[in-house]
N, C-alpha and C positions, 0 to 999 in steps of 0.2 A: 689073303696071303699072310697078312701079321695078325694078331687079334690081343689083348689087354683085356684082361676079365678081374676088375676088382683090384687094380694095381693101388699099393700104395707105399707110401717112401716116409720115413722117419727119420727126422736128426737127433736124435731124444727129444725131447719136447715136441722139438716142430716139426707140423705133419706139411712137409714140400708137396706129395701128392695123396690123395685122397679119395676111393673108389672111383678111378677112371676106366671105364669100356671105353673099350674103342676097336673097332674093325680098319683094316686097312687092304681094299681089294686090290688085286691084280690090275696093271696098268693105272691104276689112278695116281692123280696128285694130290697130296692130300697136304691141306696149307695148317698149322698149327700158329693161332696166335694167340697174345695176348701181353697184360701190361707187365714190368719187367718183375722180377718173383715171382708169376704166377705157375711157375715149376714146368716151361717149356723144354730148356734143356737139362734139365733134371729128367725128365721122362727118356730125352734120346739117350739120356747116361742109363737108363734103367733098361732099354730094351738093348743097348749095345756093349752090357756086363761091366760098368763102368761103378755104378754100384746096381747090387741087388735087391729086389724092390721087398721090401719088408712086410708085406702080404700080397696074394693074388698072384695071376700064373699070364704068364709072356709064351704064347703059342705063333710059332714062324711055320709055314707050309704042314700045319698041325703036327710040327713038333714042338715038345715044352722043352722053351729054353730057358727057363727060368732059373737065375742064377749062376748061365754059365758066364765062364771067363771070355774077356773079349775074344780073343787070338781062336777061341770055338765057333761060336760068333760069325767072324768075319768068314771061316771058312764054307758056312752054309750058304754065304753068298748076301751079307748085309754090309755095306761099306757107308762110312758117312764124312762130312768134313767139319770144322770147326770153328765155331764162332772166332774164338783167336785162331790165327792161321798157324799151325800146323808142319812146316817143310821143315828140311837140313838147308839153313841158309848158305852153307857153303858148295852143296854140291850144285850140280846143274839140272836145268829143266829137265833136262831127258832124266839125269840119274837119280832125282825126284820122282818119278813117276816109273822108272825100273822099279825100286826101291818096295814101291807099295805091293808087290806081290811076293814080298816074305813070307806071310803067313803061307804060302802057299808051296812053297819049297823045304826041304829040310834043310835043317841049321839056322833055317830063320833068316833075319835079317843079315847076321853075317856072312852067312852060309851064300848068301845072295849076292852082296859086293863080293864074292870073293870068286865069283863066277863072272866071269867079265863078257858083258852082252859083245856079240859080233854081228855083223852088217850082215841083211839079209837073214837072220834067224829069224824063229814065228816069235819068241818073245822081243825081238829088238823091233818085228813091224807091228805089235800091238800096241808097244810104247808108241811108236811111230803114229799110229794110228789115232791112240788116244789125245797125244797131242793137237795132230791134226783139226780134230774134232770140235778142241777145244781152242780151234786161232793161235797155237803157239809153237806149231813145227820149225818153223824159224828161228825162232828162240831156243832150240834145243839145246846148245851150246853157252848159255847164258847163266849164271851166275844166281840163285832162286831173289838170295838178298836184292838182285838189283834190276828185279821187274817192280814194276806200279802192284798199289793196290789191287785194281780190276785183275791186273794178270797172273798175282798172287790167287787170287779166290779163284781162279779158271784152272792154275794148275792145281788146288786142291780137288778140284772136282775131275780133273784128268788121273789123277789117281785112283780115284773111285774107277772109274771107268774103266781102266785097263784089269781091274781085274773080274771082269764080268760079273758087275752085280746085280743080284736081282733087286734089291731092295737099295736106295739109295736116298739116306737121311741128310740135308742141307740145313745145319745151323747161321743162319743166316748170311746166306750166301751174297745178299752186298750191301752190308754192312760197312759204312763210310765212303759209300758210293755215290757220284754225281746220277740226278735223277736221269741223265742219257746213258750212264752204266749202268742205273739199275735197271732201263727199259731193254738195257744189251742183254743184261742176267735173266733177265725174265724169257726173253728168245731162246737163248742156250737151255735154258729148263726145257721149255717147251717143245724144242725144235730138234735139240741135239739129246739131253738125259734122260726126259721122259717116254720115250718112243721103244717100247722093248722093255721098258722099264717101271718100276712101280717106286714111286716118289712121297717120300714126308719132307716139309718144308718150313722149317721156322723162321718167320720174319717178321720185323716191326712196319714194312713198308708197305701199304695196302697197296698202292701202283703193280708191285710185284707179284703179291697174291693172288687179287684178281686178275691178273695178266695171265699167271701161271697157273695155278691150281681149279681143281676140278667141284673141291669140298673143300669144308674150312674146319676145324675144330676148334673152338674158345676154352680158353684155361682162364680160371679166377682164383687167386688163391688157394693152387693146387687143386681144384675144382673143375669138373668139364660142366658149363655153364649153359654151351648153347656147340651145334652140330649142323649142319647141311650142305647145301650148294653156298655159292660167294653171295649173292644176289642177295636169299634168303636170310642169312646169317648177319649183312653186316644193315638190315633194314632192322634186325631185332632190338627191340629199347632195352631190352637189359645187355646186348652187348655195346649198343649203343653208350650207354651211361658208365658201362663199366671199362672198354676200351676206347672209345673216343672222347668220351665228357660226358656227363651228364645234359653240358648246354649247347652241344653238339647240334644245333638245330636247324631251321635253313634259314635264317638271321644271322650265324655264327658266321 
Protein backbone atom coordinates (compact mmCIF):
# COMPACT_ATOMS: atom_id res chain seq x y z
CA UNK A 1 0.00 0.00 0.00
CA UNK A 2 2.65 2.77 0.99
CA UNK A 3 6.32 2.06 -0.15
CA UNK A 4 9.54 4.60 0.55
CA UNK A 5 12.35 3.93 -1.95
CA UNK A 6 15.42 5.81 -0.96
CA UNK A 7 13.86 8.58 1.14
CA UNK A 8 15.88 11.15 2.55
CA UNK A 9 15.29 14.38 4.37
CA UNK A 10 17.93 17.33 4.79
CA UNK A 11 18.00 20.41 7.09
CA UNK A 12 21.19 21.80 5.48
CA UNK A 13 23.80 19.98 7.19
CA UNK A 14 21.69 17.52 8.80
CA UNK A 15 20.65 14.54 7.31
CA UNK A 16 17.11 13.73 9.72
CA UNK A 17 16.54 10.69 7.18
CA UNK A 18 18.86 8.89 5.36
CA UNK A 19 18.21 5.99 2.50
CA UNK A 20 15.06 4.39 4.26
CA UNK A 21 13.00 1.50 2.09
CA UNK A 22 10.27 0.65 3.66
CA UNK A 23 7.16 -1.31 2.43
CA UNK A 24 3.94 -0.93 4.13
CA UNK A 25 1.21 -3.74 3.28
CA UNK A 26 -2.37 -3.71 3.16
CA UNK A 27 -3.97 -4.44 6.69
CA UNK A 28 -0.83 -4.52 8.63
CA UNK A 29 0.28 -2.56 11.58
CA UNK A 30 3.30 -1.43 11.30
CA UNK A 31 5.04 -0.25 14.82
CA UNK A 32 7.94 2.48 13.98
CA UNK A 33 10.44 2.97 16.78
CA UNK A 34 13.09 4.42 18.09
CA UNK A 35 15.33 6.84 20.55
CA UNK A 36 14.07 10.42 20.25
CA UNK A 37 15.88 12.11 16.96
CA UNK A 38 16.03 9.14 15.25
CA UNK A 39 13.80 10.98 12.43
CA UNK A 40 10.50 9.01 13.47
CA UNK A 41 8.11 11.74 12.94
CA UNK A 42 10.17 13.48 10.59
CA UNK A 43 9.33 10.43 8.26
CA UNK A 44 5.35 10.75 9.01
CA UNK A 45 6.00 14.74 8.04
CA UNK A 46 7.63 13.33 4.80
CA UNK A 47 4.96 10.85 3.73
CA UNK A 48 2.10 13.28 4.79
CA UNK A 49 3.56 16.41 2.51
CA UNK A 50 4.57 18.19 5.70
CA UNK A 51 7.92 18.58 4.18
CA UNK A 52 9.17 16.93 1.03
CA UNK A 53 11.69 14.47 1.23
CA UNK A 54 14.90 15.74 -0.51
CA UNK A 55 15.63 12.73 -2.49
CA UNK A 56 13.76 9.34 -3.15
CA UNK A 57 10.02 8.73 -4.21
CA UNK A 58 6.81 8.12 -1.69
CA UNK A 59 4.66 5.60 -3.85
CA UNK A 60 0.68 5.38 -2.04
CA UNK A 61 -1.54 2.49 -3.94
CA UNK A 62 1.48 3.07 -6.62
CA UNK A 63 0.93 6.47 -7.04
CA UNK A 64 4.12 8.84 -6.55
CA UNK A 65 3.17 11.16 -4.09
CA UNK A 66 6.12 12.50 -3.70
CA UNK A 67 6.07 16.10 -2.68
CA UNK A 68 2.48 16.62 -2.68
CA UNK A 69 0.86 19.09 -0.43
CA UNK A 70 -0.93 17.74 2.45
CA UNK A 71 -4.54 18.74 1.71
CA UNK A 72 -3.69 16.05 -1.79
CA UNK A 73 -2.54 13.89 0.50
CA UNK A 74 -5.40 13.44 2.73
CA UNK A 75 -7.71 13.19 -0.13
CA UNK A 76 -6.20 9.86 -1.34
CA UNK A 77 -7.34 8.63 1.75
CA UNK A 78 -4.00 9.04 4.37
CA UNK A 79 -5.12 10.63 7.60
CA UNK A 80 -2.80 10.69 10.82
CA UNK A 81 -2.88 12.34 14.43
CA UNK A 82 -0.34 14.11 16.40
CA UNK A 83 2.25 13.73 18.78
CA UNK A 84 0.97 17.15 20.31
CA UNK A 85 -2.58 17.00 20.09
CA UNK A 86 -4.06 18.71 17.52
CA UNK A 87 -8.26 19.85 18.16
CA UNK A 88 -10.16 23.44 18.14
CA UNK A 89 -10.13 23.53 21.91
CA UNK A 90 -13.13 25.47 21.84
CA UNK A 91 -15.53 23.66 19.77
CA UNK A 92 -17.10 20.34 20.83
CA UNK A 93 -16.42 16.66 20.36
CA UNK A 94 -18.77 16.20 17.68
CA UNK A 95 -17.64 19.58 15.94
CA UNK A 96 -14.14 18.21 16.16
CA UNK A 97 -14.63 15.42 14.35
CA UNK A 98 -17.30 17.19 11.64
CA UNK A 99 -14.50 19.45 11.25
CA UNK A 100 -12.00 16.87 9.90
CA UNK A 101 -13.65 16.09 6.67
CA UNK A 102 -12.85 19.61 5.00
CA UNK A 103 -10.46 18.40 2.79
CA UNK A 104 -13.23 16.61 1.42
CA UNK A 105 -15.84 19.31 0.63
CA UNK A 106 -15.52 22.51 -1.26
CA UNK A 107 -14.54 25.67 0.55
CA UNK A 108 -12.72 23.63 2.88
CA UNK A 109 -12.84 23.98 6.13
CA UNK A 110 -15.02 27.00 6.04
CA UNK A 111 -16.93 25.98 3.44
CA UNK A 112 -17.72 23.23 6.10
CA UNK A 113 -18.76 25.11 9.40
CA UNK A 114 -20.67 26.88 7.43
CA UNK A 115 -22.87 24.02 6.46
CA UNK A 116 -24.42 23.17 9.69
CA UNK A 117 -24.68 19.10 10.13
CA UNK A 118 -28.50 18.02 11.00
CA UNK A 119 -29.86 15.03 12.91
CA UNK A 120 -30.15 11.98 10.98
CA UNK A 121 -27.87 12.96 7.89
CA UNK A 122 -25.17 10.32 6.45
CA UNK A 123 -22.53 12.92 7.58
CA UNK A 124 -24.00 13.70 11.16
CA UNK A 125 -24.22 9.44 11.55
CA UNK A 126 -20.50 9.03 10.42
CA UNK A 127 -19.48 11.62 13.00
CA UNK A 128 -21.85 9.90 15.19
CA UNK A 129 -20.45 6.86 14.34
CA UNK A 130 -16.92 7.58 14.58
CA UNK A 131 -17.21 8.74 17.96
CA UNK A 132 -19.01 5.80 19.04
CA UNK A 133 -16.09 3.83 17.97
CA UNK A 134 -13.94 5.75 19.82
CA UNK A 135 -16.01 5.57 23.76
CA UNK A 136 -17.06 9.17 23.19
CA UNK A 137 -20.63 9.50 21.94
CA UNK A 138 -21.61 10.81 25.12
CA UNK A 139 -19.32 13.37 25.14
CA UNK A 140 -20.47 14.72 21.96
CA UNK A 141 -21.54 17.87 23.45
CA UNK A 142 -18.50 18.52 25.52
CA UNK A 143 -16.09 21.15 25.20
CA UNK A 144 -12.63 19.42 23.39
CA UNK A 145 -10.39 21.58 26.16
CA UNK A 146 -12.28 19.86 28.80
CA UNK A 147 -11.75 16.06 28.25
CA UNK A 148 -8.64 14.13 29.83
CA UNK A 149 -5.69 13.36 28.24
CA UNK A 150 -6.83 9.60 27.24
CA UNK A 151 -9.84 11.23 25.68
CA UNK A 152 -8.05 14.00 23.87
CA UNK A 153 -5.70 11.22 21.94
CA UNK A 154 -9.22 9.02 21.25
CA UNK A 155 -10.87 12.03 19.73
CA UNK A 156 -7.83 12.66 17.42
CA UNK A 157 -8.09 9.31 16.20
CA UNK A 158 -12.05 9.77 15.75
CA UNK A 159 -11.10 12.25 13.28
CA UNK A 160 -9.04 10.01 11.27
CA UNK A 161 -11.73 7.73 11.18
CA UNK A 162 -14.55 9.50 10.02
CA UNK A 163 -13.10 10.21 7.02
CA UNK A 164 -12.51 6.76 5.73
CA UNK A 165 -9.00 6.24 5.67
CA UNK A 166 -7.09 3.91 4.34
CA UNK A 167 -4.01 4.51 5.72
CA UNK A 168 -3.88 5.78 9.14
CA UNK A 169 -0.53 7.19 10.88
CA UNK A 170 -0.52 7.40 15.02
CA UNK A 171 2.19 9.62 16.28
CA UNK A 172 2.30 8.49 19.45
CA UNK A 173 -0.97 7.74 20.25
CA UNK A 174 -0.40 7.61 24.28
CA UNK A 175 1.90 9.66 24.98
CA UNK A 176 1.56 10.66 28.78
CA UNK A 177 -0.53 7.92 29.35
CA UNK A 178 -1.06 5.77 32.69
CA UNK A 179 0.26 2.13 31.65
CA UNK A 180 -3.90 0.97 31.98
CA UNK A 181 -4.54 3.82 29.12
CA UNK A 182 -1.93 2.81 27.25
CA UNK A 183 -3.01 -1.06 27.60
CA UNK A 184 -6.78 0.88 26.64
CA UNK A 185 -4.79 2.38 23.35
CA UNK A 186 -3.36 -0.50 22.41
CA UNK A 187 -7.07 -2.40 22.27
CA UNK A 188 -8.50 0.60 20.27
CA UNK A 189 -5.62 0.03 17.60
CA UNK A 190 -6.14 -3.30 17.63
CA UNK A 191 -9.86 -3.79 17.91
CA UNK A 192 -11.34 -0.72 16.56
CA UNK A 193 -8.52 1.19 13.78
CA UNK A 194 -6.79 -1.63 12.61
CA UNK A 195 -9.54 -3.88 11.14
CA UNK A 196 -10.26 -2.43 7.49
CA UNK A 197 -7.41 -0.70 8.00
CA UNK A 198 -3.63 -0.41 7.36
CA UNK A 199 -1.73 1.26 10.24
CA UNK A 200 1.93 3.07 10.91
CA UNK A 201 2.44 3.51 14.60
CA UNK A 202 4.98 5.62 16.47
CA UNK A 203 5.69 4.88 19.92
CA UNK A 204 8.18 4.95 22.70
CA UNK A 205 6.10 2.32 24.76
CA UNK A 206 6.98 -1.16 23.93
CA UNK A 207 3.70 -2.49 26.21
CA UNK A 208 1.92 -0.85 23.11
CA UNK A 209 3.84 -2.12 20.19
CA UNK A 210 4.08 -5.32 20.95
CA UNK A 211 0.38 -5.38 21.92
CA UNK A 212 -0.56 -3.60 18.74
CA UNK A 213 1.60 -3.89 15.85
CA UNK A 214 2.18 -6.80 13.56
CA UNK A 215 6.03 -5.55 12.32
CA UNK A 216 8.32 -3.23 13.84
CA UNK A 217 10.71 -0.83 11.94
CA UNK A 218 13.89 0.70 13.94
CA UNK A 219 15.19 4.12 13.09
CA UNK A 220 18.82 5.10 14.45
CA UNK A 221 19.84 8.18 13.53
CA UNK A 222 17.71 8.66 10.60
CA UNK A 223 18.91 5.25 9.63
CA UNK A 224 16.52 2.01 9.26
CA UNK A 225 18.70 -0.24 11.53
CA UNK A 226 16.89 -3.27 11.86
CA UNK A 227 12.99 -4.43 10.38
CA UNK A 228 10.65 -7.56 11.13
CA UNK A 229 8.12 -9.06 13.33
CA UNK A 230 7.94 -7.55 17.28
CA UNK A 231 9.54 -10.75 18.67
CA UNK A 232 12.39 -10.73 16.19
CA UNK A 233 13.28 -7.24 16.20
CA UNK A 234 13.42 -6.29 19.70
CA UNK A 235 15.66 -9.92 20.56
CA UNK A 236 18.31 -8.01 18.05
CA UNK A 237 21.64 -6.69 19.95
CA UNK A 238 21.90 -3.90 17.88
CA UNK A 239 18.51 -2.81 18.49
CA UNK A 240 18.90 -3.92 21.80
CA UNK A 241 22.01 -1.52 22.56
CA UNK A 242 20.68 1.12 20.64
CA UNK A 243 17.07 1.33 21.95
CA UNK A 244 17.12 -0.09 25.17
CA UNK A 245 20.87 0.19 26.53
CA UNK A 246 23.35 -1.29 25.72
CA UNK A 247 23.21 -2.98 29.54
CA UNK A 248 19.80 -3.89 28.79
CA UNK A 249 20.55 -7.51 30.00
CA UNK A 250 18.63 -10.04 32.06
CA UNK A 251 20.58 -8.79 35.29
CA UNK A 252 19.29 -5.14 34.32
Amino acid sequence: MLALEGIEKRFGALAALTGIDLEVAAGEVLGIVGPNGSGKTTLLNTVTGVYAPSSGRILFQGTDITGWKGHRIARLGIARTFQNIRLFPSMTVFHNVWSAQHHLVAGGLLGLLRSLPTAGSTDTKKVEAALNQVGLLQDREVLARHLPLPARRRLEIARALVVDAKLVLLDEPSGGMTPAETADMAELIREIVAPGRTCVVIEHKMALIADACTRLCVLDFGRKIAEGSPGDVLADAAVREVYLGADDGPDA
